[in-house]
N, C-alpha and C positions, 0 to 999 in steps of 0.2 A: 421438438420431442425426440427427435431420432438422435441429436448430438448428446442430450441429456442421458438416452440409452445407452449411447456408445461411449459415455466416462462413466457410468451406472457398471459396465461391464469392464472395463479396462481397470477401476477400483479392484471390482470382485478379483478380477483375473492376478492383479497383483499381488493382495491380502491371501490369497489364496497359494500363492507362488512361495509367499514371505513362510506361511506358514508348513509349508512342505520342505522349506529350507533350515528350518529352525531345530535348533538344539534342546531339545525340551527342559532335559536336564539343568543347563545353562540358564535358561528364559529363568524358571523356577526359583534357581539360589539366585537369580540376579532381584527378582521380585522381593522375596525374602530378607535381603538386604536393604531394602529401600527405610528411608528414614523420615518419617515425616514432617519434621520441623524443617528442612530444606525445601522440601515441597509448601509450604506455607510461604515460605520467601523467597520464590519462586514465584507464588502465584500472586504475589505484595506486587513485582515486577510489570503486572499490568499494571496497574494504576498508576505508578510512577509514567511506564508508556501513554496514558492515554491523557495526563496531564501535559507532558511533555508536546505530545499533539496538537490540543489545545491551544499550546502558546505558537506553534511554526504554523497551524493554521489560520488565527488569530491576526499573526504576521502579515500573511501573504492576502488576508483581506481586508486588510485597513490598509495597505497599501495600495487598492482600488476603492476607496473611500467606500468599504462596507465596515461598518463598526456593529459590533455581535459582542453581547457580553459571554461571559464567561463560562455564565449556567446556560443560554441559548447553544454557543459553541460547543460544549459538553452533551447537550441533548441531542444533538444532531449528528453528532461520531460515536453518541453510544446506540442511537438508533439505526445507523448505520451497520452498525460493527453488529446489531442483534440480526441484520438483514443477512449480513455475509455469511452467517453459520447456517442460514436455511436456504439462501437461493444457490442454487448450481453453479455459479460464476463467482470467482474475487471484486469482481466491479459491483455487483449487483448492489451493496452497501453504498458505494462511491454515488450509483444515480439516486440512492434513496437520499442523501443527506444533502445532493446537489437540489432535487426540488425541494428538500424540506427549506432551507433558507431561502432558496428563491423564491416560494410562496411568502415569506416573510419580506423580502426584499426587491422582487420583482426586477431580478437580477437575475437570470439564468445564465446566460453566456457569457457574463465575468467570474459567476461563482461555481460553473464549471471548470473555466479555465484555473481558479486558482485548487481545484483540486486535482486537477490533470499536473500542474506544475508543482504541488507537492508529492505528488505518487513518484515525479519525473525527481526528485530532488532526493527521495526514495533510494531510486535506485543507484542516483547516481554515489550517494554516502556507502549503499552495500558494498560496491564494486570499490570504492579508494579501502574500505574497509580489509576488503578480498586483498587488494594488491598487496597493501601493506602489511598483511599477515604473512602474504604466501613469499612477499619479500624477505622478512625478516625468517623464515620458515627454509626457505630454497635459495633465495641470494639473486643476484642480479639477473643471472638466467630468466625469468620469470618477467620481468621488465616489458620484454617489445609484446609479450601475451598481456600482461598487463594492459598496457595501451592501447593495443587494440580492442579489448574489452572495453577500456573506457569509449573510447571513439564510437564505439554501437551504440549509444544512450545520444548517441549528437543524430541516429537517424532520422528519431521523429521530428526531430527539428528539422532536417532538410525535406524531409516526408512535407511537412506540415506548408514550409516555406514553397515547394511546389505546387500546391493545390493553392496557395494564397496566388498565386503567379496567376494558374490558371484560371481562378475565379474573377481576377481583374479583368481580364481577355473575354469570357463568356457574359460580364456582367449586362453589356448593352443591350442582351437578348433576354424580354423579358421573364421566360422562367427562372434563369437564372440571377437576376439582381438583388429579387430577396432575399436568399440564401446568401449570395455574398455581401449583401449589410447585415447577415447575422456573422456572418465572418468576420467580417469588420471590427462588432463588438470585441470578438476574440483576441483578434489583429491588435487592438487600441490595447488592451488590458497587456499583453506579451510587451507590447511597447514600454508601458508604464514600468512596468518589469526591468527591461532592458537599462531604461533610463535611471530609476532605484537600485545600485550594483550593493547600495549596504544591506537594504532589507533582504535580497538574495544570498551575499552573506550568512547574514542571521540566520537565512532560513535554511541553511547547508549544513550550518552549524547544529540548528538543533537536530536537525537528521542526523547528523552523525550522532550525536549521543542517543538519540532515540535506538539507533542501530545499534551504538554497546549495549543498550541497555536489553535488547534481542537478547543480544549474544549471551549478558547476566544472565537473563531468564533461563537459556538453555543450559549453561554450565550450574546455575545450582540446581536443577534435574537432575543435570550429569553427579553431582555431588549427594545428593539424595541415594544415588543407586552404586556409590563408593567407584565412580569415573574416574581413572587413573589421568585424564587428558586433561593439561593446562587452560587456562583461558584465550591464550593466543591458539592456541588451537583449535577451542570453541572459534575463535574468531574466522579461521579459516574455513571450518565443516561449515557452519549456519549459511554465510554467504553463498555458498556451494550451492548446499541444498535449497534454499531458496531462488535460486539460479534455474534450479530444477524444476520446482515446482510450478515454476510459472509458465510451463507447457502444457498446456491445456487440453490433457489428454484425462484426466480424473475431475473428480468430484471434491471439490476444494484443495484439490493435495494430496488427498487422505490418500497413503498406500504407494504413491509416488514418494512421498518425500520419504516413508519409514521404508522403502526398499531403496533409495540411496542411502541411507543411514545405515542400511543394514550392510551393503556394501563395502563403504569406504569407513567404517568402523574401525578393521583392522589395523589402517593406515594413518590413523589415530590414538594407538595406544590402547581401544577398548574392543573387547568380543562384542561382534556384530547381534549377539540378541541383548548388549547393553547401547548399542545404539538404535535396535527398532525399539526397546523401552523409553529413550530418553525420548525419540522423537516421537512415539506413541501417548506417550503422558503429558506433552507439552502440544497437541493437538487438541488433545480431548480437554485440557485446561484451560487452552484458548477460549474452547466451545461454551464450556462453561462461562466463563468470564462474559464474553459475548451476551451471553443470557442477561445478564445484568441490565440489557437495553431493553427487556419486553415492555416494561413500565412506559418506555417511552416511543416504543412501535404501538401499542394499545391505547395511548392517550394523549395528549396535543399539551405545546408547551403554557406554560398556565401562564405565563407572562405575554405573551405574541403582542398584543395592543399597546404593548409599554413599549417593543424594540423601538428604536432609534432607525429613523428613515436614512437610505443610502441619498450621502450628495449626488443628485441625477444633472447636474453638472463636469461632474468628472470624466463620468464615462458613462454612454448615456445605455440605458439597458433597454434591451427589443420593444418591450411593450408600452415604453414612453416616446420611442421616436415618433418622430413628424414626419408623415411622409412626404415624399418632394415631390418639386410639378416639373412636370415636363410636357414642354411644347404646349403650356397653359392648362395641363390638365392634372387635376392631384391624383397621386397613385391610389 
């Protein structure tokens, strides 16, 4: 409750900053300006995102022999996506959509992992995105920040790879053995991963485009509100501010990301109350969009009895192991 207060406030305190900074007169002709039909295709942009999702996440789990059609995949990241505009955290979607299939598939810690390794695949498409803007933007300078950028998305992998370390070591004490055969699951599914370098591929692949398709989104806003700033440009601000936002100091973003918009505006070619508008309208449209999943946070997939059982072969999911004996006696 008290972290909820203190991004509850650090919001307020920013909205409130933005707007004691602002040009009224500015805000106004920039409002005035806006065009609708841009904003309608604009707001098309989701859809194409959330199909695009779809297929990278589709990917990444029939790659651990979960097979999800098409409309179950689609219920489950739009019920997702209706969580994240109401729970105080970015992730809060990510756990709903993780048990939604797992109660379908009775597969938690594989179809966790494959959502942790799409977020991870996320960002790693933002970041080449970033480089490659701020390359072509600044020039080689840019290069050794670059990479080291990218090298921070290899933490939670070593993150990850030491707790595996340490769980092999604590396993023989029994509080700890269970937790490291759920680790395991984890461990086996990264494996499968590792070993599949084309579905990895694929699955980078369609992040990146999912990540222009961001950047679309944002730059026809920016064109809606007559945005002097190119699309390589968009390409370099989004990454930016999404960079930003994932400081989890606010309430979804809100106020954080439209006071670095409002910022680095200039530096972009447009007046900073035509970037707390573009990124103020493209918040509030997410939100909307988002809405689109009530249908499917209020009521249960009408198909569930039809899905298609995970091969429990492949990789075996927590609640179907067999426990082992030791010293003759079953766990």
């Amino acid at each position: 409750m008290g972290k909820l207060l203190l991004r509850l406030g650090v919001t307020s305190v920013l909205i409130t900053w933005l707007f004691y900074r602002m040009d009224w007169g500015h805000f106004w002709s920039v409002v005035h300006s806006g065009r609708p039909t841009w904003l309608v295709l604009a707001f098309g942009t989701h859809f194409i995102g959330m199909g695009l999702s779809v297929l990278r996440w589709r990917l990444l789990l029939q790659a651990l022999a979960i097979s999800l059609p098409w409309s179950a995949a689609l219920w489950a990241l739009m019920k997702g996506a209706f969580y994240n505009t109401f729970l105080p955290t970015a992730i809060g979607g990510d756990i709903v959509r993780i048990h939604q299939v797992s109660q379908w598939t009775r597969r938690l810690g594989v179809t966790a992992t494959t959502v942790i390794v799409e977020r991870w695949m996320g960002l790693v498409a933002m970041l080449l995105l970033l480089g490659l803007g701020l390359f072509s933007a600044i020039g080689p300078v840019i290069v050794p920040v670059f990479l080291l950028s990218l090298a921070s998305v290899g933490l939670p992998v070593v993150g990850y790879a030491a707790v595996y370390k340490l769980g092999q070591r604590l396993r023989r004490h029994a509080p700890w053995d269970r937790l490291f055969r759920k680790l395991q699951t984890v461990h086996d599914a990264l494996r499968t991963y590792r070993r599949n370098r084309l579905t990895m591929l694929r699955a980078l692949a369609w992040s990146i485009v999912i990540q222009l398709d961001v950047v679309l989104y944002y730059w026809l806003i920016g064109q809606a509100f007559q945005v002097p700033t190119s699309f390589l440009g968009f390409a370099v601000l989004v990454p930016l501010v999404q960079v930003a936002s994932l400081v989890p100091i606010s309430l979804w973003g809100l106020g954080l990301r439209e006071a670095v918009f409002f910022q680095v505006a200039p530096f972009f070619g447009m007046l900073s109350e035509q970037g707390f508008i573009v990124s103020l309208v493209a918040s509030v449209m997410g939100m909307l969009f988002n809405t689109l999943g009530l249908p499917m946070a209020l009521g249960s997939y009408p198909s569930a009895e039809t899905l298609p059982t995970a091969d429990a072969n492949h990789i075996r999911p927590w609640a179907l192991e067999v426990p082992e004996k030791r010293d003759g006696v079953m766990e």
